[in-house]
C-alpha positions as MATLAB code, in Angstrom:
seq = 'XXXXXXXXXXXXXXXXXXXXXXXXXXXXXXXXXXXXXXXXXXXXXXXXXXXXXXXXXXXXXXXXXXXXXXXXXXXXXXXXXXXXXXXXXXXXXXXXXXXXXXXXXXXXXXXXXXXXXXXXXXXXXXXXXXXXXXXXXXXXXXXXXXXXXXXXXXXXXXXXXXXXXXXXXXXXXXXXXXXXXXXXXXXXXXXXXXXXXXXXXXXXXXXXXXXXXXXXXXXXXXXXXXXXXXXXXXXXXXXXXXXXXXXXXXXXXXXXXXXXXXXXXXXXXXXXXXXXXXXXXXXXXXXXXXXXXXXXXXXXXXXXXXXXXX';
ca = [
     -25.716    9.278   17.151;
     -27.424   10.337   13.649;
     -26.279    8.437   10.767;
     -26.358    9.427    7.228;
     -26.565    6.942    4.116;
     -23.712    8.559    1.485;
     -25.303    8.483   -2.251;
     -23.305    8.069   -5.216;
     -25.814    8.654   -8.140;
     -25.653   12.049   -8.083;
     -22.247   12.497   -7.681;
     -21.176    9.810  -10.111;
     -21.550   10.382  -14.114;
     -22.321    7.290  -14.786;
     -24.101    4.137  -12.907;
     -21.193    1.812  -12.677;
     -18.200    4.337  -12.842;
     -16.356    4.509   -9.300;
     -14.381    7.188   -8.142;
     -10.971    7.750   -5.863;
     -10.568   10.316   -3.417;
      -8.063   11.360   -0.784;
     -10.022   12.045    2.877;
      -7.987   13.694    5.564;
     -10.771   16.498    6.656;
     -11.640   15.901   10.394;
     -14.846   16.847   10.131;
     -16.009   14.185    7.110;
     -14.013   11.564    9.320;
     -16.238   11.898   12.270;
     -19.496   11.370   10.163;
     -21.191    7.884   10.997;
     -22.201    7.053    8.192;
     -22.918    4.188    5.436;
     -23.544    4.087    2.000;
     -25.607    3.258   -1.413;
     -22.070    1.828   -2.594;
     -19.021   -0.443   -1.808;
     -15.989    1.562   -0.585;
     -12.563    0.409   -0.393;
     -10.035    2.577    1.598;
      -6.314    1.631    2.570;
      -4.921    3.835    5.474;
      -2.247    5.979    4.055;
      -0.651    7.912    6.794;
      -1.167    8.431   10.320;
      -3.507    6.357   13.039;
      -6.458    6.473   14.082;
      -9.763    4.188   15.028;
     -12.182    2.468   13.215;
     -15.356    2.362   14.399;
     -17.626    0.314   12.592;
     -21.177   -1.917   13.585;
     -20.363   -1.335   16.947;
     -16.754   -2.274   17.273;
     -13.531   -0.862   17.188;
     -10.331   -1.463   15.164;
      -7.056    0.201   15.306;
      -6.097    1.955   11.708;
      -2.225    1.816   10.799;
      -0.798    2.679    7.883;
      -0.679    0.062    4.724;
      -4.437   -1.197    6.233;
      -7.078   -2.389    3.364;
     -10.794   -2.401    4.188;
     -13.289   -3.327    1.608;
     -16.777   -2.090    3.194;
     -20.185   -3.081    2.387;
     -23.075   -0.596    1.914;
     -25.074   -0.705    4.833;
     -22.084   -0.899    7.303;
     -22.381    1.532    9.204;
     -19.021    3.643   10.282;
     -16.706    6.412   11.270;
     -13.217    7.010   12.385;
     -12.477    8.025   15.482;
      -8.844    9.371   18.017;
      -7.404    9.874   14.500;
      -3.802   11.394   14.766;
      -3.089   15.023   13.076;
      -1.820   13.742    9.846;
      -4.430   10.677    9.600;
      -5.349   10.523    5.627;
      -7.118    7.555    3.874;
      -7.299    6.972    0.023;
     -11.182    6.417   -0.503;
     -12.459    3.972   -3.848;
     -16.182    4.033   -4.073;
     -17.462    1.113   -6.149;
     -20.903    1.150   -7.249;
     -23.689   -1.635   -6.985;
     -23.896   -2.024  -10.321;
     -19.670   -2.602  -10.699;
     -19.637   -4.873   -8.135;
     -22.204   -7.158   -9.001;
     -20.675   -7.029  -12.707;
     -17.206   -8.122  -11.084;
     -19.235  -11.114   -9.001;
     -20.716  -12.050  -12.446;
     -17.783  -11.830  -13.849;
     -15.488  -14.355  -11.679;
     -18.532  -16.673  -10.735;
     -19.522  -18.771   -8.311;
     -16.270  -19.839   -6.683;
     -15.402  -16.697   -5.759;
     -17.269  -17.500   -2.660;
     -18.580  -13.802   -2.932;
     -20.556  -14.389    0.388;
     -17.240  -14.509    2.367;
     -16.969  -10.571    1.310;
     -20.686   -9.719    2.174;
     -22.053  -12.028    5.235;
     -19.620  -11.655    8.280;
     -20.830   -9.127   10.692;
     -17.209   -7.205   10.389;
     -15.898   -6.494    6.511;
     -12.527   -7.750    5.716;
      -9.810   -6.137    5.615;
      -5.885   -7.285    5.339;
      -2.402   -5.295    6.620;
      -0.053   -4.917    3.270;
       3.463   -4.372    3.613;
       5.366   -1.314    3.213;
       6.261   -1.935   -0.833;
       2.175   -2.836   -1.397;
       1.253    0.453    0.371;
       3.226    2.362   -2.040;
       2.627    0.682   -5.042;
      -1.174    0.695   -3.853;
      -0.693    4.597   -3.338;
       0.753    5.156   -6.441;
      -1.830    3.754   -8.479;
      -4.576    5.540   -6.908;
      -2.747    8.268   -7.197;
      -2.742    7.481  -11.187;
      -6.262    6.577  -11.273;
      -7.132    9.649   -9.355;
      -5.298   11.961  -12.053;
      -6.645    9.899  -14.962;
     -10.371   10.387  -13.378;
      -9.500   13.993  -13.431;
      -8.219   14.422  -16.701;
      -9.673   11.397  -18.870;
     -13.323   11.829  -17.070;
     -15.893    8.824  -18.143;
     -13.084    7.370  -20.407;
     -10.896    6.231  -17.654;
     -13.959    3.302  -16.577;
     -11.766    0.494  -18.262;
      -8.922    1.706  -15.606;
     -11.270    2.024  -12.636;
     -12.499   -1.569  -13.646;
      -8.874   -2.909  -13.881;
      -7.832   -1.233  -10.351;
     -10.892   -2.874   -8.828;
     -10.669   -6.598  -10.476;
      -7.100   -6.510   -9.416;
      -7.350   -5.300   -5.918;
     -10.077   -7.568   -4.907;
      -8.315  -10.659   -6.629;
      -5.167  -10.027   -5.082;
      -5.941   -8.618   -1.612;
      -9.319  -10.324   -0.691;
      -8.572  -13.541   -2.932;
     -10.867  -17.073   -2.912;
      -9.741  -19.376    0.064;
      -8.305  -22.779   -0.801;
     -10.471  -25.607    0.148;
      -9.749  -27.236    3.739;
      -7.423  -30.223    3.445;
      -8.989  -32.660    5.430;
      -5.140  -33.537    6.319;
      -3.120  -31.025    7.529;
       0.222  -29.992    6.440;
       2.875  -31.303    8.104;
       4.602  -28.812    9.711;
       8.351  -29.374    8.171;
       6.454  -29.403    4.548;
       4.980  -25.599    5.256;
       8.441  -24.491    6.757;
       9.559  -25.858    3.495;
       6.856  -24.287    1.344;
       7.919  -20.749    2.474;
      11.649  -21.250    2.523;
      11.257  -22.492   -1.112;
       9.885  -18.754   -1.700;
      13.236  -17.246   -1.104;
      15.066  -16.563   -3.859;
      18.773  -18.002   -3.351;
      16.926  -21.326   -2.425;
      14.263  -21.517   -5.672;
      17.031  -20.871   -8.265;
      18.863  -23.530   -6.886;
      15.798  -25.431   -7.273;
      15.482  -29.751   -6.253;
      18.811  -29.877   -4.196;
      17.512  -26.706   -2.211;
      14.242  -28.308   -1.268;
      16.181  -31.544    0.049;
      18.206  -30.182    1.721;
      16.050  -27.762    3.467;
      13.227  -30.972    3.955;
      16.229  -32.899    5.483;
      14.100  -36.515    4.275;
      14.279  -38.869    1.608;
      13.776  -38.284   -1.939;
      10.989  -40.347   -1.990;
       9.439  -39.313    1.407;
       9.241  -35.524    0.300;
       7.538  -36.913   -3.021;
       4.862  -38.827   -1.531;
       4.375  -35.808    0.668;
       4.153  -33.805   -2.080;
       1.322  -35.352   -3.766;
      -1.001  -36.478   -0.701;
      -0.552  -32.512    0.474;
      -0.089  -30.349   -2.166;
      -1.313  -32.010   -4.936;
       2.048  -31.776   -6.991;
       5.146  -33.117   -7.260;
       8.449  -31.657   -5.802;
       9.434  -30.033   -9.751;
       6.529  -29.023  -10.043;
       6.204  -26.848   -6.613;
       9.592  -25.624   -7.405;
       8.839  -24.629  -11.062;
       5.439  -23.099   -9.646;
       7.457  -20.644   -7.475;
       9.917  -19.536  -10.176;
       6.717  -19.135  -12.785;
       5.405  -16.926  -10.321;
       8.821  -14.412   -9.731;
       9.254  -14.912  -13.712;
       5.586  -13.108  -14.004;
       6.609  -10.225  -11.354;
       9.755   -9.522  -13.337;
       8.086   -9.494  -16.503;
       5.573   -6.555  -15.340;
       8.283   -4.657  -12.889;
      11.523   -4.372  -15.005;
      13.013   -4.069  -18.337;
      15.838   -7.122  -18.548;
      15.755   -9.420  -20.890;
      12.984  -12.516  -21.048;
      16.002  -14.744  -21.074;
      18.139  -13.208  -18.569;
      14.820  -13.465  -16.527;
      14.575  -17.031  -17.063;
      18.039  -17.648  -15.838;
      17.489  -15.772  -12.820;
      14.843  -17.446  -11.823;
      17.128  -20.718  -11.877;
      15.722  -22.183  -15.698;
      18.457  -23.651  -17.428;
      16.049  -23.886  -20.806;
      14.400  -20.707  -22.475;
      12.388  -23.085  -24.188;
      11.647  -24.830  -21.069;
      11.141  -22.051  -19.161;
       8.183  -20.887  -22.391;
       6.751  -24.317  -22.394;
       5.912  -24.088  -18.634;
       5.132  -20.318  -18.320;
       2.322  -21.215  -20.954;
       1.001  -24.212  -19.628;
       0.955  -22.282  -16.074;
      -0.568  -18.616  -17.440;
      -1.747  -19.971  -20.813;
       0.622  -16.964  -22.857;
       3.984  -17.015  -24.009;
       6.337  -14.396  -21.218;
       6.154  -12.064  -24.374;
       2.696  -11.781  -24.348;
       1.923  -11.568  -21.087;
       4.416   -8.900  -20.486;
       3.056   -7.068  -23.723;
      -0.920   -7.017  -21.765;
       0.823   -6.059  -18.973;
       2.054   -2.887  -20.290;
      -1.369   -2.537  -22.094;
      -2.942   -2.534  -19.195;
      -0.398   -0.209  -16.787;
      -2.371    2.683  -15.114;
       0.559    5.073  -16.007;
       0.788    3.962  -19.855;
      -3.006    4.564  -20.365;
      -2.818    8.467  -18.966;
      -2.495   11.022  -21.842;
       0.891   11.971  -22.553;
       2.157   15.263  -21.307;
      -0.465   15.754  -18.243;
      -0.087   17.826  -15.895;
       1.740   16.368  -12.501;
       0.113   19.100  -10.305;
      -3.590   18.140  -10.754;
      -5.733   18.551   -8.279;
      -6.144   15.219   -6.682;
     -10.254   14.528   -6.001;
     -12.301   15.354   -2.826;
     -14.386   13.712   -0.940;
     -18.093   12.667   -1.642;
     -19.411   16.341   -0.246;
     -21.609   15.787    2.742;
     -24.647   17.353    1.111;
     -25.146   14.156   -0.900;
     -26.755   12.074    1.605;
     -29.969   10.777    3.041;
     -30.182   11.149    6.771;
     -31.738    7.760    8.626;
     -33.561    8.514   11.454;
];
């Protein structure tokens, strides 16, 4: 089978600006191809098969691939209605972003195994994933070069989030009633009840949980329990409107000062702020005001931008 190496330079305005595109065309699906870029695509409807350097994955919807450059690829026993949403990042963009988070990023765990990664979402990430692409796709369209900073943003947050740094091996592993604790303690009715919830649910002594705590996790009971509550504090911040403090009560803080003390010793910004750069940096807030909804959403790379390898 011929394969052809996609090129982004001339289809790209500027060295390090990426692009989004929705691919659904059969016959630009059935290409093998690979690239002079990084590509991420997320499955967005229908099924299909991923063939990739030499083996074969099943595609659902809500899956996330990040793909190198010289992988080499095509999808294959797609159904009808198979679409992806394509993200080309350039060489250049990437390598910023490696500089950028350093060393412990463990970069190599992205670039050396023979298959790329790639991780399922759930049915909320999907659409929230969709939606923003969407956004990004409209601002490319309308906002041209200018919309880099939101390409950049999309990118650093996808990769950080979806494809994040592993957490060192514990030489000791995790006793198995601590994890079943660890993710019960993510529920909400049980972290806004907060200590009693996470004796209860450990069914051992104060002091055994504590000493488990610390060998295991590194923390102590509070703090794991505060941890989890920081972290639904931050969603709520960035995906409603109520109140700070009716947020910090519902995430089970009896304090408003408390709850500021730890949110800024845990994000290093006050709820305000971080809620404020939040906003700042929303995809939908940054596109001009009074756009047009029907825009043509972007292409594909055309075919005719490629170099064929013998």
């Amino acid at each position: 089978m011929d394969i052809i190496r996609l090129r982004a330079e001339p289809f790209l305005e500027l060295p390090n600006y990426g692009y989004a595109s929705v691919i659904s065309d059969p016959e630009q699906l059935v290409v093998c191809h690979c690239h002079d870029y990084y590509e991420l695509f997320l499955v967005s409807q229908g099924s299909g098969e991923h063939v990739i350097n030499g083996a074969k994955q099943r595609l659902e919807p809500g899956m996330l691939y990040f793909v190198r450059p010289d992988d080499v690829h095509y999808y294959d026993k797609f159904t009808a209605q198979f679409q992806i949403i394509n993200v080309i990042i350039p060489q250049l963009a990437f390598r910023q972003f490696l500089d950028f988070v350093g060393d412990s990023y463990y970069g190599h765990r992205l670039l050396s195994p023979t298959l790329p990664p790639h991780t399922q979402l759930t049915m909320n990430e999907m659409e929230n994933l969709q939606e923003k692409f969407k956004n990004l796709m409209i601002s490319g369209s309308i906002m041209k070069k200018d919309s880099t900073t939101l390409f950049r943003i999309m990118i650093f947050n996808i990769l950080t989030n979806y494809f994040p740094v592993l957490p060192a091996k514990n030489s000791m592993p995790i006793p198995d009633w601590l994890r079943v604790v660890n993710v019960e303690m993510t529920k909400k009715q049980n972290f806004a009840e907060g200590l009693p919830a996470l004796y209860r649910l450990a069914g051992k002594s104060e002091e055994h949980i504590c000493r488990a705590c610390r060998k295991y996790l590194n923390k102590t009971p509070s703090k794991l329990v505060n941890d989890i509550r920081l972290e639904y504090a931050a969603r709520q911040l960035v995906q409603s409107g109520e109140d700070i403090l009716d947020i910090c009560t519902d995430a089970g803080f009896d304090s408003l000062s408390h709850f500021y003390h730890l949110f800024r010793d845990y994000f290093g910004i006050s709820p305000k702020k971080f809620r404020e750069n939040a906003r700042a940096l929303s995809l939908g807030d940054q596109l001009p005001k009074n756009s047009d909804p029907n825009v043509e959403l972007s292409a594909a790379i055309p075919l005719r931008s490629v170099v064929r390898i013998p």
